[in-house]
N, C-alpha and C positions, 0 to 999 in steps of 0.2 A: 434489434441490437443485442447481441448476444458476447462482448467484448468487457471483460471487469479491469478497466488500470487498478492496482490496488497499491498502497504506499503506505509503509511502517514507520513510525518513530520509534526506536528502542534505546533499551540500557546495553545492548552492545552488539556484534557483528557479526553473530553466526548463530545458527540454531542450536536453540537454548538457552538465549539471554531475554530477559523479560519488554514484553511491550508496553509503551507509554502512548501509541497512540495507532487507532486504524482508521485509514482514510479511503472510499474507494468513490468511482465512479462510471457509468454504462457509459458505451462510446462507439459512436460505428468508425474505426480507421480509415472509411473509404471519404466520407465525407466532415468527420472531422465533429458532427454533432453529439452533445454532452446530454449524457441523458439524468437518471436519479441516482441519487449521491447518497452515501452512507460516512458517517463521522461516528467513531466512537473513542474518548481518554479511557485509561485503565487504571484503576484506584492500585495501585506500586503496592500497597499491603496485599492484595490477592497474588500475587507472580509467585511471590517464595513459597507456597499450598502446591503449588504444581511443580513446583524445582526449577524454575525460571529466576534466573539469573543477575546481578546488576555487574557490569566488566567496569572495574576502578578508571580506565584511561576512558571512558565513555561519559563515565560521569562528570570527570574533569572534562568531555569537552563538552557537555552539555553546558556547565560553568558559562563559556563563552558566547554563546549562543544570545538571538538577540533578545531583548526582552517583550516582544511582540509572537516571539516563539516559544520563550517560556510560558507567555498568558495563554496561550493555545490548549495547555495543561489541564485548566484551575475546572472546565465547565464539564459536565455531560459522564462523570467519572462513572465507570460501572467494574465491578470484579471482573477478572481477565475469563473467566468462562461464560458468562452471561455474554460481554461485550463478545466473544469468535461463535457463541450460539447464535447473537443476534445476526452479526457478520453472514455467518452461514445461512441463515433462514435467510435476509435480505439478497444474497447471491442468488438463492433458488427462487426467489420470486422474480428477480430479475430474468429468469431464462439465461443465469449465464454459463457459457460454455469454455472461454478464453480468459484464463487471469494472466494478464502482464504486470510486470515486476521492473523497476530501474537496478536492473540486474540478476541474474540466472541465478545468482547464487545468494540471493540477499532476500527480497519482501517474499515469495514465494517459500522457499525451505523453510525460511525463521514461523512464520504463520500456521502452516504444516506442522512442524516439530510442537508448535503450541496449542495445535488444534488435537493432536493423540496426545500429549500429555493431561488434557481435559478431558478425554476421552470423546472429543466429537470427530465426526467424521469429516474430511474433507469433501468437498463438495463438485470437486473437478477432476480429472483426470491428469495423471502426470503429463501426457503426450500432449496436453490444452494448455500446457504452462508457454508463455511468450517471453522474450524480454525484450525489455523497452531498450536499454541501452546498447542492446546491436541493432536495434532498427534509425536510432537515431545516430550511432556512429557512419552507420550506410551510407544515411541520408545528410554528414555532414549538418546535424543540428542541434540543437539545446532543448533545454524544455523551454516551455515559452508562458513565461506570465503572463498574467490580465493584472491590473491596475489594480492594487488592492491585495493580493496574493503574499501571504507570509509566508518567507521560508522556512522549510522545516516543521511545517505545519502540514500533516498529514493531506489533509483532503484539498489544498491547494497545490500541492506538489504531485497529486497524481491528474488533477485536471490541467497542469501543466506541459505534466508528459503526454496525456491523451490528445493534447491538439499537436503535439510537436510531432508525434506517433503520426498521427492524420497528416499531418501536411508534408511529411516521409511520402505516404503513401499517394496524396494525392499527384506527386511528380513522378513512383516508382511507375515501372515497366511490369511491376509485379503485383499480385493477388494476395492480400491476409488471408488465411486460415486454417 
């Protein structure tokens, strides 16, 4: 399996605003099976070292958010260069080749933009980038929870998209890759 879903929490919506959480998971789209997982929070004092951002209407919706999503936060905190080194190393042991995104323009570039401004490299090829939300608009579907799943919590929200991605495929006429 060579397939990374990957899913960001952030302080806001385009690249360049600081992350609060990285969530990924191995996945084959053909059959839908969940492989090892990576979770990493990012201690918010390390973002503004790298000119990483917090957007004022972001924070106020984070305000809202629930509080099973807020405590998603409190564990595992590492500086934002440590935690996209770790990210990175963990992708290259995975063998991965595919990172999907719940959107082209969203988990991808934002992670990117914050991996050169640490100065690490990305680990994938522009042309390997996927996105999750036209394969699931295609396929007319949601991300699909398991029992227990927080939203808005990183690594639950990309194992979410991973099966709803899979079960796209499992009906498509067509081939990931």
């Amino acid at each position: 399996m060579n397939h990374i879903m990957l899913d960001l929490e952030t302080w806001g919506e385009a690249p360049g605003c600081a992350i609060r959480s990285i969530g990924a998971v191995v996945f084959d789209p053909r059959t839908g099976k969940l492989g090892e997982e990576f979770y990493a929070n990012i201690e918010d004092r390390s973002c503004p070292d790298f000119g990483l951002i917090r957007e004022p209407e972001t924070e106020q919706w984070w305000l809202d958010q629930s509080i099973d999503a807020q405590a998603a936060f409190a564990t595992d905190r590492r500086d934002i260069d440590v935690a996209l080194t770790d990210f990175r190393m963990w992708f290259i042991r995975q063998h991965g080749k595919f990172v999907w995104g719940h959107g082209a323009s969203f988990d991808p570039p934002i992670i990117e933009h914050a991996m050169a401004a640490c100065g690490i490299e990305v680990p994938w090829n522009f042309w390997d980038v996927r996105c999750c939300r036209t394969v699931l608009a295609l396929g007319n579907r949601k991300p699909q929870r398991a029992g227990g799943d927080v939203r808005h919590r990183a690594l639950d929200d990309a194992k979410a998209q991973a099966r709803a991605v899979a079960a796209v495929f499992r009906t498509a006429t067509f081939e990931p890759n």
